[in-house]
GUKOL-350371 format. One line per 5 residues: number of its first residue (from 1); their letters; for each residue y, x, z of N, C-alpha, C, O. Coordinates in pm, whole numbers. Example, Ala and Ser with C-alpha at 12.3 -4.5 7.8 and 13.67 -1.06 7.14 Angstrom:
2
1> as> -569 1319 780 -450 1230 780 -330 1320 780 -332 1424 846  -225 1285 708 -106 1367 714 3 1290 787 114 1341 804 .
This chain:
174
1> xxxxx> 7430 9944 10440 7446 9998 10306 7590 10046 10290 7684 9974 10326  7613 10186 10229 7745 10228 10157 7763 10226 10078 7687 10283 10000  7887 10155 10026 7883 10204 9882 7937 10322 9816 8053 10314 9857  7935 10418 9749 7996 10535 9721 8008 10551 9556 7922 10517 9474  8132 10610 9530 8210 10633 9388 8103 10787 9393 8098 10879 9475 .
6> xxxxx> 8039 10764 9288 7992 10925 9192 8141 11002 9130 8232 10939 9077  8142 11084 9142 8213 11168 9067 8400 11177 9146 8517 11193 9111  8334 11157 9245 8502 11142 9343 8578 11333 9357 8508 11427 9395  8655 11341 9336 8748 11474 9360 8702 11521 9506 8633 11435 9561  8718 11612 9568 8703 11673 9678 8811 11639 9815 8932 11638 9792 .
11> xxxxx> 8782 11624 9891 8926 11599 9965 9031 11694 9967 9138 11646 10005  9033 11824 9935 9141 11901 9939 9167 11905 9807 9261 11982 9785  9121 11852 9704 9197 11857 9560 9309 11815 9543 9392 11879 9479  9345 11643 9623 9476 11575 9598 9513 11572 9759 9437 11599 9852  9638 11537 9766 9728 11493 9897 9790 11376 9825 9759 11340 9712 .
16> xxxxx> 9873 11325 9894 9995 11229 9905 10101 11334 9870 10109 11321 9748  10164 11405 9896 10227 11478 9826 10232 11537 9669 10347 11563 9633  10136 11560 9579 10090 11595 9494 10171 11482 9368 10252 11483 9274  10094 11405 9437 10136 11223 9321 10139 11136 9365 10087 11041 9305  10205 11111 9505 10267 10975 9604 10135 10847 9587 10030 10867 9527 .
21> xxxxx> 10152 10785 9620 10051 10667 9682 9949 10692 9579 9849 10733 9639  9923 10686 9434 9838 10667 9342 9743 10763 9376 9631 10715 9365  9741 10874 9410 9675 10957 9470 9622 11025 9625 9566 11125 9667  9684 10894 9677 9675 10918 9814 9534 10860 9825 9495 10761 9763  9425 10975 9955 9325 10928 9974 9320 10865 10083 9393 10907 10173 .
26> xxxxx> 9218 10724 10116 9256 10694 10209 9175 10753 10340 9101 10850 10324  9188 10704 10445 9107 10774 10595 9084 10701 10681 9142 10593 10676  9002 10723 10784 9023 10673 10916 9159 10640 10968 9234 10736 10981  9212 10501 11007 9322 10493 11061 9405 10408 11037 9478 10359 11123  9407 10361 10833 9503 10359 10740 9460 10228 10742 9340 10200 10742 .
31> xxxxx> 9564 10130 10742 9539 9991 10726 9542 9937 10594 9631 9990 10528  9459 9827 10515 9461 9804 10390 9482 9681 10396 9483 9625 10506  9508 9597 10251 9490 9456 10222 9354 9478 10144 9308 9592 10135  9307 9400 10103 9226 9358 9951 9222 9225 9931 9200 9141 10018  9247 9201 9803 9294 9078 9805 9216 9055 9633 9251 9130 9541 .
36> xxxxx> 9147 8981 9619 9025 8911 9464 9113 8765 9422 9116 8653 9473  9178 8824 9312 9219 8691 9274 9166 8583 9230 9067 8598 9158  9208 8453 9254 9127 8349 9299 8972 8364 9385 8858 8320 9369  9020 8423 9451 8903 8396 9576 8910 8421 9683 8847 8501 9752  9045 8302 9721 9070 8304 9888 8971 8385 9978 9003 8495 10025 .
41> xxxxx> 8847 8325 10001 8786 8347 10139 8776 8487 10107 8732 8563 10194  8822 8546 9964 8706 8729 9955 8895 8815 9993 8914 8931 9957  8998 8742 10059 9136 8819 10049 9142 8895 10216 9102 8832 10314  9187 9013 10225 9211 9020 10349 9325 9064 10345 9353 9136 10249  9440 9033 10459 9563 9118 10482 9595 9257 10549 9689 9333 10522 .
46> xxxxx> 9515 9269 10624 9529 9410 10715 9384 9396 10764 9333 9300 10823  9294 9589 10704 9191 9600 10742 9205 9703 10792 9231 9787 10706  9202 9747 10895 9144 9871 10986 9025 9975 10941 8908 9959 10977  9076 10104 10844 8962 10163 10810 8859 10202 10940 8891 10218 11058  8770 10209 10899 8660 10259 11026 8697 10418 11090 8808 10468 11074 .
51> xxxxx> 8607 10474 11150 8635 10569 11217 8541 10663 11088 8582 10771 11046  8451 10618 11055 8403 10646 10915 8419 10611 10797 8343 10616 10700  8544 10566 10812 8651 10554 10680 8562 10453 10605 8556 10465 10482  8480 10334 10675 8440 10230 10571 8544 10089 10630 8617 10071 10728  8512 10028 10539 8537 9868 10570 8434 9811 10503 8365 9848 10407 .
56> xxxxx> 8438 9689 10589 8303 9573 10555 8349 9453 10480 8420 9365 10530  8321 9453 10402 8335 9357 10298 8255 9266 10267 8141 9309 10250  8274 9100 10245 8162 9021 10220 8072 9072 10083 8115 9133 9985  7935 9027 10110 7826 9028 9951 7812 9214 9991 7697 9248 10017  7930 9337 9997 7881 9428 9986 7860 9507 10129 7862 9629 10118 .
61> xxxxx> 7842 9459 10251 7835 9529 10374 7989 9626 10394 8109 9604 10383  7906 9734 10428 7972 9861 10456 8040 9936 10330 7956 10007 10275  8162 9941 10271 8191 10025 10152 8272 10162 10174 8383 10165 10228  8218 10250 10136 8282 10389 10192 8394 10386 10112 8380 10352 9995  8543 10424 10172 8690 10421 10117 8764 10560 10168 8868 10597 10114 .
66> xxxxx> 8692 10648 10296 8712 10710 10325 8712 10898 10194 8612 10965 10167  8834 10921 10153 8862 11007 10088 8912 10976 9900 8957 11045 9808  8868 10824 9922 8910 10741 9785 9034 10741 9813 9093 10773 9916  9086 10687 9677 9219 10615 9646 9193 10481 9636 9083 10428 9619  9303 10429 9648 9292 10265 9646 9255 10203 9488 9213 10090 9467 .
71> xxxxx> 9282 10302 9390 9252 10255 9276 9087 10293 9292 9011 10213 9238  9053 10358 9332 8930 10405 9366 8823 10305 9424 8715 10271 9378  8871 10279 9510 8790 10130 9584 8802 10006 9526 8707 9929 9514  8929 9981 9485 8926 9880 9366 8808 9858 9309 8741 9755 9304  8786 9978 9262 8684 10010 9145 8542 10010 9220 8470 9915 9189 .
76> xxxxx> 8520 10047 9259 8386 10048 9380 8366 9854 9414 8258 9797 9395  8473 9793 9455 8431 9645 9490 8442 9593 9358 8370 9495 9339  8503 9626 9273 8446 9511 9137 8359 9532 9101 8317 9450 9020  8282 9637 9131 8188 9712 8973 8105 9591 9149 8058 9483 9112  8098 9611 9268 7998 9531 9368 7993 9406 9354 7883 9352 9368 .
81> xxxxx> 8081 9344 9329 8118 9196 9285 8093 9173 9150 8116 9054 9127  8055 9234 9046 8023 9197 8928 7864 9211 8936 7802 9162 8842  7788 9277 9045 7672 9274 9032 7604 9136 9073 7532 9150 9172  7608 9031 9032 7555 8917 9113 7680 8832 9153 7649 8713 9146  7750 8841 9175 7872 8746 9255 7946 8695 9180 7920 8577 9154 .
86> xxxxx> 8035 8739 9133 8148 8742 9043 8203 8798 8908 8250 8912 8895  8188 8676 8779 8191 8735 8623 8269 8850 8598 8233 8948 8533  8447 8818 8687 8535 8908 8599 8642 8921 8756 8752 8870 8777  8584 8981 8819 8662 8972 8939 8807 9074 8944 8777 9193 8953  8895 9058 8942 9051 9094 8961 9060 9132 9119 9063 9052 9212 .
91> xxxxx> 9064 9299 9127 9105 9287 9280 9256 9421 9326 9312 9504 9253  9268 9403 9408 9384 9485 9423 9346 9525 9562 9288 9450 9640  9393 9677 9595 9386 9721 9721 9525 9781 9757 9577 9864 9683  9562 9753 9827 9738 9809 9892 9729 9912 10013 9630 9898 10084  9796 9989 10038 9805 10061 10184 9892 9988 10232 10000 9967 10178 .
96> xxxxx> 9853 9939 10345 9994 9854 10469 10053 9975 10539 10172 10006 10539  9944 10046 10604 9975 10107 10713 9928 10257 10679 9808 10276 10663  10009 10351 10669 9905 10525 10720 9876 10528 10792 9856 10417 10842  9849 10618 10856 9717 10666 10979 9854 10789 10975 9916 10856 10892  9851 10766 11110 9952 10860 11236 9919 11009 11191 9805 11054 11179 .
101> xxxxx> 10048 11084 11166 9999 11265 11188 10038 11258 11322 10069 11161 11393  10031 11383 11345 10028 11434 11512 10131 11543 11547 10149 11607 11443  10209 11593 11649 10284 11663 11651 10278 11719 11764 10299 11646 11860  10244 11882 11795 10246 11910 11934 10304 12014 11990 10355 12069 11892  10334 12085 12090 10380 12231 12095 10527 12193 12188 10569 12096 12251 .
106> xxxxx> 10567 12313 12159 10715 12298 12173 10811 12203 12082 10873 12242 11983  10809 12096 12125 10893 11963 12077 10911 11845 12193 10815 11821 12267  11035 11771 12207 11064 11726 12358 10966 11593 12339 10955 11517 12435  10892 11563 12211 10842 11415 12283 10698 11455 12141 10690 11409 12027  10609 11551 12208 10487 11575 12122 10400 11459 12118 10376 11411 12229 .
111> xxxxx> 10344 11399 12015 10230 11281 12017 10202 11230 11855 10236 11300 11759  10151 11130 11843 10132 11084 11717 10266 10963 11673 10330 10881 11739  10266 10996 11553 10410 10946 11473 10315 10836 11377 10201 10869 11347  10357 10740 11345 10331 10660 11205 10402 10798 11078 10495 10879 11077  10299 10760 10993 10361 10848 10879 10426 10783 10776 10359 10684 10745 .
116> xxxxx> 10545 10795 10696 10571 10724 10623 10634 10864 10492 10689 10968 10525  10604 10822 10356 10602 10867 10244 10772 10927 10286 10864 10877 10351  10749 11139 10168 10811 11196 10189 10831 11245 10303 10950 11250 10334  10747 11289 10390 10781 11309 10549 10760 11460 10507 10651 11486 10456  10843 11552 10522 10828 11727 10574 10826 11727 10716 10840 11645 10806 .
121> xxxxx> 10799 11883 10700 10808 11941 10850 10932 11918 10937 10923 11869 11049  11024 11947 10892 11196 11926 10934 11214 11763 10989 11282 11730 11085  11151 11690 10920 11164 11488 10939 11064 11480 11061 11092 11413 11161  10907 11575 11043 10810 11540 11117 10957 11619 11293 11048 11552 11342  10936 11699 11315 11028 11749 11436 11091 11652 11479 11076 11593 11586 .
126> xxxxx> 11212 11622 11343 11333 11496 11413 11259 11374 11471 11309 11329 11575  11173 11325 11433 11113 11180 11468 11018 11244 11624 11010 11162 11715  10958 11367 11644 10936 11416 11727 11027 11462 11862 10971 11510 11960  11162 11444 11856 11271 11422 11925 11323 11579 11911 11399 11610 12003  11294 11696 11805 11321 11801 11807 11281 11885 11885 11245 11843 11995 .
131> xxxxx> 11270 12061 11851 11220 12143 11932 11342 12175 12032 11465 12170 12024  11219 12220 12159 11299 12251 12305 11296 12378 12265 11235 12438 12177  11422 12424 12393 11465 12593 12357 11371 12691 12352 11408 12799 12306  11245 12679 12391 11154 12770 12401 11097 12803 12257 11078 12915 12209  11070 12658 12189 11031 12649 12062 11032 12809 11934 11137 12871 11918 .
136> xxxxx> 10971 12829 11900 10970 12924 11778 11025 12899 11641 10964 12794 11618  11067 12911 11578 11143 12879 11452 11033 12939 11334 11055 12919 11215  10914 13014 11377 10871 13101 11252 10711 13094 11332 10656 13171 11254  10634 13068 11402 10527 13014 11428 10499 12887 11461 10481 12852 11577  10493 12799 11346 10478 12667 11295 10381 12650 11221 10386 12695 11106 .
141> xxxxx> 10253 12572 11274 10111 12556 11200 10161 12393 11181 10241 12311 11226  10019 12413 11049 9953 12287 11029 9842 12269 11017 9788 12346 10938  9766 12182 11071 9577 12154 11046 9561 12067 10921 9506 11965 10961  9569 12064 10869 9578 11969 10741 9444 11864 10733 9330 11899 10705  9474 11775 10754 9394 11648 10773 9231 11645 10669 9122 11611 10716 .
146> xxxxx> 9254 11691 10524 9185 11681 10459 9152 11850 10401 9130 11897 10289  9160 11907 10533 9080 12062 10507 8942 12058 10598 8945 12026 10717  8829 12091 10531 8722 12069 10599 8736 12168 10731 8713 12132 10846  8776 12298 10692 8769 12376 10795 8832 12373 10893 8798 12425 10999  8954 12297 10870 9008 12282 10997 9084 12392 10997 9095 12421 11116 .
151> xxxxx> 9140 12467 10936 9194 12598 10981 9365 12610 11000 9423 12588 10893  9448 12638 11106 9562 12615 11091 9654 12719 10969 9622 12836 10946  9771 12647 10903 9823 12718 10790 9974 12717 10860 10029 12634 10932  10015 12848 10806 10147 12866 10881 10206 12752 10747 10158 12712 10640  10316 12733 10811 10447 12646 10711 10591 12631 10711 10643 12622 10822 .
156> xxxxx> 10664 12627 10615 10813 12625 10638 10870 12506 10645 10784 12418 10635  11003 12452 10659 11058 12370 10701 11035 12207 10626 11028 12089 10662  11028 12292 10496 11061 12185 10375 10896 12125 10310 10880 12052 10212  10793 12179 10395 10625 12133 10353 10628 12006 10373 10707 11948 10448  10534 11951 10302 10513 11809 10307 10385 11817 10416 10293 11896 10433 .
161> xxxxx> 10428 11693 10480 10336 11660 10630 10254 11508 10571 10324 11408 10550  10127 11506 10551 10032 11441 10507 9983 11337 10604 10022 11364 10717  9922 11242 10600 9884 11135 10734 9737 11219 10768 9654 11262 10688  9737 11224 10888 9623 11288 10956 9673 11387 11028 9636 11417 11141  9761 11442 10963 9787 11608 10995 9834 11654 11100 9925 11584 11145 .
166> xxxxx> 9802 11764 11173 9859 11773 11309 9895 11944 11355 9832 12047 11380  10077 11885 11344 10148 12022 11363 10158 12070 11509 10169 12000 11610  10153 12202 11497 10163 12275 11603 10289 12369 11624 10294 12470 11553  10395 12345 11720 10504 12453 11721 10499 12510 11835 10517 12451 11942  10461 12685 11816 10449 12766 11914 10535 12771 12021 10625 12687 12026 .
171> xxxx> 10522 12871 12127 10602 12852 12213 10663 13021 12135 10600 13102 12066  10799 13023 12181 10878 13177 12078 10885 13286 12267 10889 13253 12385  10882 13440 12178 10887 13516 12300 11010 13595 12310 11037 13661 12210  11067 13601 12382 11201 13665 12390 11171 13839 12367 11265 13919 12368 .
């Protein structure tokens, strides 16, 4: 069983950029707490979203979190825990961990980065060990994590780099 929020936004409506954590959706990757006050056994510290962006939760199986916000799932396990379980259940969901963007191309150490809030293109490079001389300065994609299509978008220095996302820096032609 999944559980799923009616009336959820689209995944390309919000980013993490837009309105910082409160609006961040979560994904495959992204480590959580949840934690039901007073009810030790229902607390977890670090959950590993699925590869289908669920986590398993006692009383409710499988709960889809994948493209929610954490206030979002909140809301999804109380409204599950008030059905039968629990009168007035108090729960909180935290992000521990993002889920890695990706960095590839012309850059001396291309791979996946931990993402951490406020990251641009310019931060994503430096933590990437910077572009090698071949590198392009003006053919610089991004796949944007929460575009269905997948389609790469050119970008400038100062774009915000999202968890999932995976930049590409061309090789430049003399």
């Amino acid at each position: 069983m999944v559980v799923l929020l009616a009336g959820v936004l689209s995944p390309g409506q919000l980013s993490f950029a837009d309105g910082g954590d409160s609006l961040y959706q979560l994904g495959s990757g992204d480590i959580i707490s949840i934690q039901v006050y007073g009810e030790e056994e229902l607390n977890f510290d670090q959950i590993l979203l699925t590869d289908a962006g669920t986590v398993s939760f006692p009383f409710l199986g499988e709960v889809g979190a994948k493209g929610k916000t954490a206030k979002q799932l909140e809301n999804i396990i109380i409204l599950g825990l008030k059905d039968g379980y629990l009168i007035n259940p108090k729960v909180t969901v935290s992000v521990i961990e993002y889920r890695s963007f990706f960095v590839n191309g012309e850059v001396k150490e291309p791979g996946g980065y931990p993402f951490q809030p406020g990251l641009t293109l310019r931060k994503a490079i430096a933590v990437s060990g910077g572009l090698t001389e071949r590198a392009s300065k003006t053919k610089i994609f991004v796949i944007r994590d929460r575009d269905p299509d997948k389609q790469p978008q050119k970008i400038s220095m100062d774009a915000p780099i999202n968890p999932g996302d995976i930049v590409t820096i061309e090789q430049s032609f003399f």
